[in-house]
C-alpha positions, -999 to +999 in steps of 0.1 A: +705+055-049+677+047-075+649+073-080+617+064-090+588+077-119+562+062-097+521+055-109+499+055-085+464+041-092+434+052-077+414+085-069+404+078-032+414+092+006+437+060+008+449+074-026+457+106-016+475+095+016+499+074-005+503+104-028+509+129+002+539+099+018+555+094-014+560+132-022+578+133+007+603+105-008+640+120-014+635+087-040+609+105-057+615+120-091+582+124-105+544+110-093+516+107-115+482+098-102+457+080-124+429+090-121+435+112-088+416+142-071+415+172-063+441+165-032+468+142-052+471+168-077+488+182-051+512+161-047+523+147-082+502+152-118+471+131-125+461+115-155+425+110-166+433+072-180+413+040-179+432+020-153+408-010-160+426-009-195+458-024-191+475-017-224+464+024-216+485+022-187+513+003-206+512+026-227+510+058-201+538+035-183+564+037-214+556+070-223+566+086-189+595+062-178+581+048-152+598+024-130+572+016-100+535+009-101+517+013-067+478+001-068+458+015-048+420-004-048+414-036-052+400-042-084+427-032-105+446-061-086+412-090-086+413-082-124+452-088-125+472-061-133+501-071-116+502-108-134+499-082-168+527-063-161+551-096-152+540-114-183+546-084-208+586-084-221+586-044-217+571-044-180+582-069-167+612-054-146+586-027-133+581-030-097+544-030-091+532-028-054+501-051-049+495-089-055+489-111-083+450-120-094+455-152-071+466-135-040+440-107-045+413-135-044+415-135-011+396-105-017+383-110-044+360-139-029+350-144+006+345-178+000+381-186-016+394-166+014+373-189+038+386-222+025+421-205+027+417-196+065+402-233+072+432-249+053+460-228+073+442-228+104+432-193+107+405-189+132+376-173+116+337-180+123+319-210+108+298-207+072+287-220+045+284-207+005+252-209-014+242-195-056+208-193-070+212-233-075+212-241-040+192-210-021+169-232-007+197-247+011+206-210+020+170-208+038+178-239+059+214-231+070+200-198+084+172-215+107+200-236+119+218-202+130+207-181+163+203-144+154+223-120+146+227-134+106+255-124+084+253-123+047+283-112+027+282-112-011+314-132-024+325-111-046+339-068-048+307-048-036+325-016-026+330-017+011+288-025+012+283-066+008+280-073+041+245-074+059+235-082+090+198-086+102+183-100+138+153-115+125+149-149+104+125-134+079+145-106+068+177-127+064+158-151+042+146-121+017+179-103+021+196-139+006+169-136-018+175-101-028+213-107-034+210-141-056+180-132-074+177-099-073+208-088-083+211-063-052+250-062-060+248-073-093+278-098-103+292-097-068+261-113-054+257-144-074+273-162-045+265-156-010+287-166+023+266-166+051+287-173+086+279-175+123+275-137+140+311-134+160+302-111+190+334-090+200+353-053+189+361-051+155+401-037+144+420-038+111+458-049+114+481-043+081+514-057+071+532-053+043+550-083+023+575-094+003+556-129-005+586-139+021+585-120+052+563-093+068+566-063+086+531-050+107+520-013+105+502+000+131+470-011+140+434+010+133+396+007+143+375+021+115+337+031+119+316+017+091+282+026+101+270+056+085+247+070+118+263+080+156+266+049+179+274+025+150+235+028+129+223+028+100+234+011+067+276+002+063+296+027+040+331+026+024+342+039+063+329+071+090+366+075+100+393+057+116+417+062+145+454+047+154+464+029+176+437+007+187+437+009+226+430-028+230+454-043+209+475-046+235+513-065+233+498-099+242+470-096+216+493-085+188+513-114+198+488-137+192+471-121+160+510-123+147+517-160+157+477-176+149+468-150+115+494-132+101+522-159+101+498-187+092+485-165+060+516-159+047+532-197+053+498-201+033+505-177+006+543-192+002+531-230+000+498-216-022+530-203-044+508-166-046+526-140-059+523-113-032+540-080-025+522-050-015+496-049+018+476-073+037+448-060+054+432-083+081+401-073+093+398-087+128+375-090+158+383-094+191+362-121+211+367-117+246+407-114+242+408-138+212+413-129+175+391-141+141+395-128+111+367-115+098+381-106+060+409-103+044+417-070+021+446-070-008+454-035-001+453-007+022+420+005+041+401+036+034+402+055+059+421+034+078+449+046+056+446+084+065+458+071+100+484+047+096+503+064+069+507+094+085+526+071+114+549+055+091+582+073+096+600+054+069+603+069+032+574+050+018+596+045-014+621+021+006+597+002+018+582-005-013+616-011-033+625-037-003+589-054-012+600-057-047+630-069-043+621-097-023+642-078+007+619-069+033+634-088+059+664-062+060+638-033+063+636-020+100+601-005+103+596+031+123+564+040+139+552+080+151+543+073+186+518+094+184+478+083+184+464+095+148+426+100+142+409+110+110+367+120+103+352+117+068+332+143+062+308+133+038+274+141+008+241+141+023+223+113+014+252+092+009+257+057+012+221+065-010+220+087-035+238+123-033+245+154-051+277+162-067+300+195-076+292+210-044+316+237-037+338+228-009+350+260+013+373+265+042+402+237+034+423+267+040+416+277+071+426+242+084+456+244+109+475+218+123+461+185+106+461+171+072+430+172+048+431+142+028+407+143-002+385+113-012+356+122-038+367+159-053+377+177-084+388+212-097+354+225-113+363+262-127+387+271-098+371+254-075+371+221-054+336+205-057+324+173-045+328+139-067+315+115-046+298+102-014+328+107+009+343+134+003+372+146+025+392+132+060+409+158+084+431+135+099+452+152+133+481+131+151+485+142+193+499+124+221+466+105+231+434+097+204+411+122+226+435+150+216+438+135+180+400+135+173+394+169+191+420+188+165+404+168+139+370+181+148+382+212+156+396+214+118+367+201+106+341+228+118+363+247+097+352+229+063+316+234+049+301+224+014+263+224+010+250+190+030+280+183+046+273+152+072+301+134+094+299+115+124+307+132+155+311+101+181+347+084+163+363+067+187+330+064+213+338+026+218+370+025+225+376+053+251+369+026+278+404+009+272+424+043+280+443+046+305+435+084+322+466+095+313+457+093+277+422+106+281 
């Protein structure tokens, strides 16, 4: 049985979720994390280098034997570092876990991954694409359009390119602010603007081989930054698993009208894709659009679906690069799984950083994955906006958040802030046995 040196990319909760599954590998010889936190150093030994410099991480890659790359965000993979590694003589037998720059466009531009879903037949709501050249044209598409009015900038804005405003005026100076602006700088030189889709939002995730698929299990995530969904997006509030809605016959239909018709599209395309597919859905009155696509896991949707993977992560990714997914037989924890972020004050605006976090060691019973933190002189401060998820699996998702909670109480760092309704919406769809 082969081991693996595996390099994981990233410094994030989804990071550190990956990190926490493949230390549990018996494939596992050694895991290095680049650049990491304070929770993946935990698990395996980061490394401080540029990952946005591709011959560094040949080099790191070399160095340390490694044999499998797994790639964490997104722009690593828009920017193509899987196409790198499988045009270099030395790295090209490397297994590397996410897809080539083409199938990460689907990412990597809304509106390339809107003229993919209208080719394929994906259902997905109406829109149009408009630059600085045409933003006139911008104004008049969105008096065509009843209110709510969705902007999203094409391109990689963090989790935080897509607005939506009720009123004309504001949607006409919010297309202005993007183009000309430069509200999210490169990103924002082209704007989709689509029809408002009305319905409950979920994320679905499969893993391919650029062949065949297998689908994790399903998560809602909670974007808005303020209780009852206000306030502006973030990167993601917290996340819970499974959705309650996404019932047998829904699934069935989000795997026979998206996820097959995506990947017949990525086959006949000719994309090179193994790694994760993350469709973010809506529900419309029992009916499912997509509303994005994502070339990699979620954050924090990962902090909830990982944990319910009872395969070694380490097969499943050697069956991805191997083109031999369809022999794979994917296990799933039947237990609900709920993770809250706890995160800076001020944040998604401007925060403070190397606050000292106290109390991860009093946690019992769940898992504290680390998003935005760092050793500071013996201690674990904050490094970013969010910060930390307590993620708790129980029997039922009330249970689940309540440990999580409970857990969390237990956690302080000056100006700690997190959400305390996850999961609100969706209580409605359990039965009251699972209540």
């Amino acid at each position: 049985m082969e081991k693996f040196t595996v390099l994981l990319i990233g410094s994030g909760g989804r990071e550190h979720a990956l990190a926490w599954k493949i230390k549990q590998s018996k494939r596992l010889e050694k895991l290095f994390i680049a650049p990491g936190n304070a929770g993946t150093a935990e698990c395996g030994e980061n490394s401080a280098i540029n990952t946005h410099d591709f011959p560094v991480v040949k080099d790191f890659v070399l160095a340390n034997g490694v044999n499998m790359v797994v790639v964490g965000p997104e722009e690593p993979l828009v920017r193509g570092i899987s196409d790198f590694f499988r045009e270099d003589e030395l790295l090209k037998n490397i297994a590397v876990i996410g897809p080539s720059k083409e199938g990460a466009n689907l990412e990597g531009s809304k509106k390339f991954a809107k003229e993919f879903m209208v080719k394929y037949g994906i259902p997905t709501a109406s829109y149009k694409s408009f630059t600085m050249d045409n933003i006139e044209d911008g104004f008049r598409f969105l008096e065509t359009l009843t209110p709510p009015y969705v902007l999203k900038a094409d391109g990689l804005a963090a989790g935080k390119g897509v607005v939506i405003h009720d009123h004309m005026e504001h949607a006409k100076r919010e297309l202005q602010e993007i183009v000309l602006g430069n509200k999210f700088g490169d990103a924002g030189k082209k704007v989709v603007i689509e029809q408002f889709l009305r319905g409950i939002e979920l994320s679905v995730f499969v893993v391919t081989d650029g062949r065949s698929f297998r689908t994790l299990p399903s998560a809602k995530d909670y974007k808005r930054v303020g209780e009852n969904d206000t306030g502006p997006n973030t990167g993601g509030m917290g996340a819970i698993s499974p959705v309650p809605f996404a019932d047998a016959e829904f699934m069935h239909r989000v795997e026979n009208e998206i996820i097959r018709p995506t990947i017949k599209g990525i086959i006949l395309e000719g994309f090179h894709y193994c790694g994760f597919i993350f469709f973010g859905l809506i529900n419309v009155d029992g009916s499912p659009y997509v509303i994005e696509y994502n070339c990699r896991m979620g954050d924090p949707e990962a902090e909830v679906v990982i944990p319910r993977i009872k395969n070694d992560i380490l097969d499943i990714f050697e069956a991805l690069a191997r083109q031999d997914l369809q022999g794979l037989r994917l296990e799933t924890d039947t237990r609900a799984a709920a993770t809250v972020m706890a995160v800076s004050k001020g944040y998604p605006g401007s925060y403070e950083k190397g606050k000292v976090i106290s109390g991860i060691e009093n946690v019992n019973g769940s898992i504290v994955f680390h998003a935005g933190t760092k050793q500071e002189n013996g201690s674990v401060v904050t490094a970013g906006g969010r910060v930390l998820a307590v993620t708790s699996l129980a029997e039922n998702i009330k249970d689940a958040l309540a440990d999580s909670y409970e857990n969390l109480s237990r956690i302080n760092f000056d100006g700690i802030y997190y959400r305390r309704d996850i999961g609100f919406d969706v209580m409605k769809y359990l039965q009251p046995a699972a209540i």
